[in-house]
N, C-alpha and C positions, 0 to 999 in steps of 0.2 A: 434215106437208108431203108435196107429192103424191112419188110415184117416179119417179128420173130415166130421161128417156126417151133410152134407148144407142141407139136406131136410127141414127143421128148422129152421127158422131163428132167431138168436140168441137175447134173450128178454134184457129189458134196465138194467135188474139186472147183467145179463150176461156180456153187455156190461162192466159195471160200475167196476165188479173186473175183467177184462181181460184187462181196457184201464188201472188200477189203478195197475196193477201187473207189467205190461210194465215200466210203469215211476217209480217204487219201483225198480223195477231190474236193472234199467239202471242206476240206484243210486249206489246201491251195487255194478254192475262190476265196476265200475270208484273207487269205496274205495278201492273195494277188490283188485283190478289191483294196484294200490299205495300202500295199504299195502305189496302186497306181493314180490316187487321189493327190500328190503332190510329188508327182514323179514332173524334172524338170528337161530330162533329155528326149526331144522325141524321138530320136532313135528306140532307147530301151524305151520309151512308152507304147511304141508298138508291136515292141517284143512280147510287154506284160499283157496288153491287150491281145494278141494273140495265142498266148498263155491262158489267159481265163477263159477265152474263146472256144476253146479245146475243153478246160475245164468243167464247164457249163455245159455243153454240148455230151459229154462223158456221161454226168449225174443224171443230165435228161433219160438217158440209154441204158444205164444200171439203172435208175430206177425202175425203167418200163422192166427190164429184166425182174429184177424184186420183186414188182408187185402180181407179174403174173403169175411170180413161185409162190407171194403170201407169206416173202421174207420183210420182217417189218426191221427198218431201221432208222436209226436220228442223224449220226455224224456231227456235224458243224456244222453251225447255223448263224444267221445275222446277229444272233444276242453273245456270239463268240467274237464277233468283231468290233472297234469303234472306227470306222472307216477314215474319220475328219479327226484321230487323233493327228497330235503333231509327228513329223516324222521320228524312228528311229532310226533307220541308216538312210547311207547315203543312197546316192542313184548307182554310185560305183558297185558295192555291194549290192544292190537290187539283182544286178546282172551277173555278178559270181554266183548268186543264190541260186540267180534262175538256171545258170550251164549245170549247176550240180544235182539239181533237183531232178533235171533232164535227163540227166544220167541215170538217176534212179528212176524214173520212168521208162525208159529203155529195158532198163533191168527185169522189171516189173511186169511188163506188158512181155516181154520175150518167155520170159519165165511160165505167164499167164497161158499165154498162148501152147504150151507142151504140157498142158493139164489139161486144156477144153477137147473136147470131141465135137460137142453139136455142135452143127454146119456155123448156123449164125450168129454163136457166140465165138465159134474158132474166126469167124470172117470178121466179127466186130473187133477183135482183140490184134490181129493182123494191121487193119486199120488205125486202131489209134497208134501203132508202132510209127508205120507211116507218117501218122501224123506229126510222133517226137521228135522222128527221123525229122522231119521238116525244121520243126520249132529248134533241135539242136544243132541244127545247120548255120540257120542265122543267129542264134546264138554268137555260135564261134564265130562266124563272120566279124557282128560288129565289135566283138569283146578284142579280137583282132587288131581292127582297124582305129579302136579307141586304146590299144597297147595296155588294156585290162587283164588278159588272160595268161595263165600261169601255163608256160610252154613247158613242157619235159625237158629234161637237162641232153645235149647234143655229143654224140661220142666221134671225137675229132679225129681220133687216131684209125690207123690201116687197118684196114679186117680184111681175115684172111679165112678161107675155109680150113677148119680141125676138126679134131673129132679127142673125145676126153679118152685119155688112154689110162689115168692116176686114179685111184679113190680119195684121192688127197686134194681134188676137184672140189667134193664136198665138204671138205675141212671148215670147223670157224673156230673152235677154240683155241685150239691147240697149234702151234708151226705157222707159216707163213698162210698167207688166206690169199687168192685168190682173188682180182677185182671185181666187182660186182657184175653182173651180166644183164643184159636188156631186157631180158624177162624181170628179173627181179627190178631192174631203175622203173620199170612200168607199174608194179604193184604198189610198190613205195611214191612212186611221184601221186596217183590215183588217191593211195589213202591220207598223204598227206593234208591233197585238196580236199579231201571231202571232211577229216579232221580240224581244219582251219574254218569252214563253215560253220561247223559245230559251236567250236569257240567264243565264232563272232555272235551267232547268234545265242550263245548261253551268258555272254555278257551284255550282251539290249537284254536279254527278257530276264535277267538278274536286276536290272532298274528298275523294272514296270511291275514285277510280281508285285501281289496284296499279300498272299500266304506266303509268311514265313516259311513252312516245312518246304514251298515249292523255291523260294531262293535261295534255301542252305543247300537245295538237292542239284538248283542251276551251279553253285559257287562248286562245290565238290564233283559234278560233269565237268566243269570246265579244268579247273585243277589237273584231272587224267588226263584230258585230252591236250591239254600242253605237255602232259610228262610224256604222252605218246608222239606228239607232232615232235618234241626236243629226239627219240630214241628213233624214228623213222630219219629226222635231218641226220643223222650221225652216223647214219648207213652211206648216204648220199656225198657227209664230205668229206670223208673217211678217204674218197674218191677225187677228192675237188671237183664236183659235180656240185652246178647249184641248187639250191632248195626251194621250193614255193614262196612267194610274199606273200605278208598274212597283211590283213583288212580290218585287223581293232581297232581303227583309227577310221574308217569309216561308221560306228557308232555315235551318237548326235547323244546328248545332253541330256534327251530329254527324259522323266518318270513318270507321262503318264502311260497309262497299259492302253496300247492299240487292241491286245485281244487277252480275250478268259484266261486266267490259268488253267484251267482245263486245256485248252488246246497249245499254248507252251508247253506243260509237262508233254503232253502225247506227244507233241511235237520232238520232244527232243530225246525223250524215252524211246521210240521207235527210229529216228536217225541211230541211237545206240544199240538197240536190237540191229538193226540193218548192218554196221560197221562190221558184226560177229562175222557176218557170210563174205566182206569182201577182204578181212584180213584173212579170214577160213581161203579164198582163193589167190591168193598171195601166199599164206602159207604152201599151200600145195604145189604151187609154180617155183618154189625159193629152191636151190642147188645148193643150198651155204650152209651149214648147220647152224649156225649162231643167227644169223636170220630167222628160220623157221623157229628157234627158240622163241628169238622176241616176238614172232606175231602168236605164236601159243599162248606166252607167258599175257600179252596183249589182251589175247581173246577172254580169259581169262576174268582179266579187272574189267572188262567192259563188257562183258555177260553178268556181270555179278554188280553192277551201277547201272544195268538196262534193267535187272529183275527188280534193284529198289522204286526206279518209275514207275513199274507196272503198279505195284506194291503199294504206291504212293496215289496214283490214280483208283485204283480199287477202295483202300481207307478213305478216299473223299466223293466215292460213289462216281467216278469218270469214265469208268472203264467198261464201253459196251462190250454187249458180250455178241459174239462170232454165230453163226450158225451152230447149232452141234446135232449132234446122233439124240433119238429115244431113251430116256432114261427107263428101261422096262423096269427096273427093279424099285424105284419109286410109286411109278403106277401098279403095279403091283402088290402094293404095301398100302397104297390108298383107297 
């Protein structure tokens, strides 16, 4: 990879996904390194291996970023994992984890990339896109081909070109409603999957917590996120259009903790932060009005159970903190 060019010095947007990519990936190799220690299909075990591959490769490349701005950070580390714990999930679930994560990487790095300016941090950021683009290619493939992955529901009937002539288009409480439309079965099929994730994994890492405070906080994430997976399926068969299969039966027995509570709560506190922006773009795609209700009313209970994580991680000292601006008014006072 080319040499980063320091002529430049790298702006606080720069900063903000380069220090944020650091502590993501450091998350990932600690899963990925646990998964893949008793992973028994070689197929996903070349997945996961390629996965951390990226991963690694990533940390090397922010870090060199970091240290030439004299941004110091921790993330995740080897004392955040038990790598030769016994398993938690299955190999089934390894590989839904891995398509969804992927997803949010995509997200992440596109997003990244329309805040950078300098050449070879915009060129770096391009690249690992590339690179998702790869990883969730084969992904889908073998998730595919092992008849593991949750297809969007198939609209069988005649389509015809129209055009909405009613304002009663966007009706939902009131009179007769409208079938749901393909924009909307996309937002909803999306957060269902990445909602079902949530679940599986706040139910493994409700066996393995040590801290109390963090498994009353996994039991009550989980709790929403069924009431929201039940209010998103009810859009869908409303329609008889089918719903995601969910994966709680890919959890394994076992209690001991593969990793810190530290990095479960972040873990699952930032899936909940994340959820807000992709019901926020499901809201704003919805034509229904009782739709766009429920992802408000949504966004809502799961902005206000993301901020008790944050909340939860700070009270136990977990919660790095971000780049930020000069406090002049401090120094000033000193």
């Amino acid at each position: 990879m080319e040499q980063v060019n320091h002529h430049t010095k790298i702006n606080a947007s720069e900063n903000a996904v380069i220090w944020s990519q650091y502590v993501n990936d450091s998350l990932s190799r600690c899963i990925l390194r646990y998964m893949l220690h008793d992973v028994k299909d070689e197929d996903i075990r070349d997945l996961l291996e390629f996965a951390l591959e990226l991963s690694e490769t990533h940390l090397e490349k922010t870090k060199q970023f970091l240290s030439l701005e004299n941004l110091p950070v921790v993330g995740f580390t080897y004392e955040d994992v038990t790598v030769d714990a016994p398993s938690l999930f299955t190999d089934t679930f390894k590989i839904v984890y891995l398509h969804i994560m992927t997803i949010h990487g995509l997200t992440r790095y596109a997003g990244a990339t329309s805040v950078c300016i300098r050449e070879d941090v915009r060129k770096y950021f391009i690249e690992c896109t590339s690179q998702t683009l790869e990883l969730y290619d084969r992904v889908t493939s073998v998730s595919l081909n092992k008849g593991i992955i949750n297809k969007p529901p198939t609209l069988n009937n005649q389509q015809k070109i129209d055009f909405v002539r009613k304002q009663n288009y966007l009706t939902g409480w009131f009179g007769k409603r409208r079938p749901i439309n393909a924009i909307e079965i996309s937002g909803v099929h999306l957060n269902m999957q990445k909602t079902m994730v949530k679940m599986v994994l706040e139910l493994g890492f409700s066996q393995v917590c040590q801290s109390k405070e963090v498994r009353d906080y996994m039991d009550r994430a989980r709790k929403l996120c069924i009431k929201h997976f039940d209010i998103l399926s009810s859009m869908l068969k409303e329609e008889n259009l089918h719903v995601p299969k969910l994966f709680e039966t890919e959890v394994t027995d076992s209690t001991v903790p593969p990793f810190s509570d530290k990095l479960m709560l972040f873990h699952i506190a930032t899936l909940l932060s994340a959820a807000i922006a992709y019901y926020s773009e499901a809201l704003s795609m919805g034509q229904r009005r009782d739709l766009t209700a429920d992802y408000a009313r949504m966004n809502t209970e799961i902005a206000l159970i993301a901020e008790d994580g944050i909340n939860l991680l700070i009270e136990k000292g977990w919660m790095e903190q971000p780049p930020s601006a000069t406090d002049h008014e401090s120094l000033a006072k000193n």
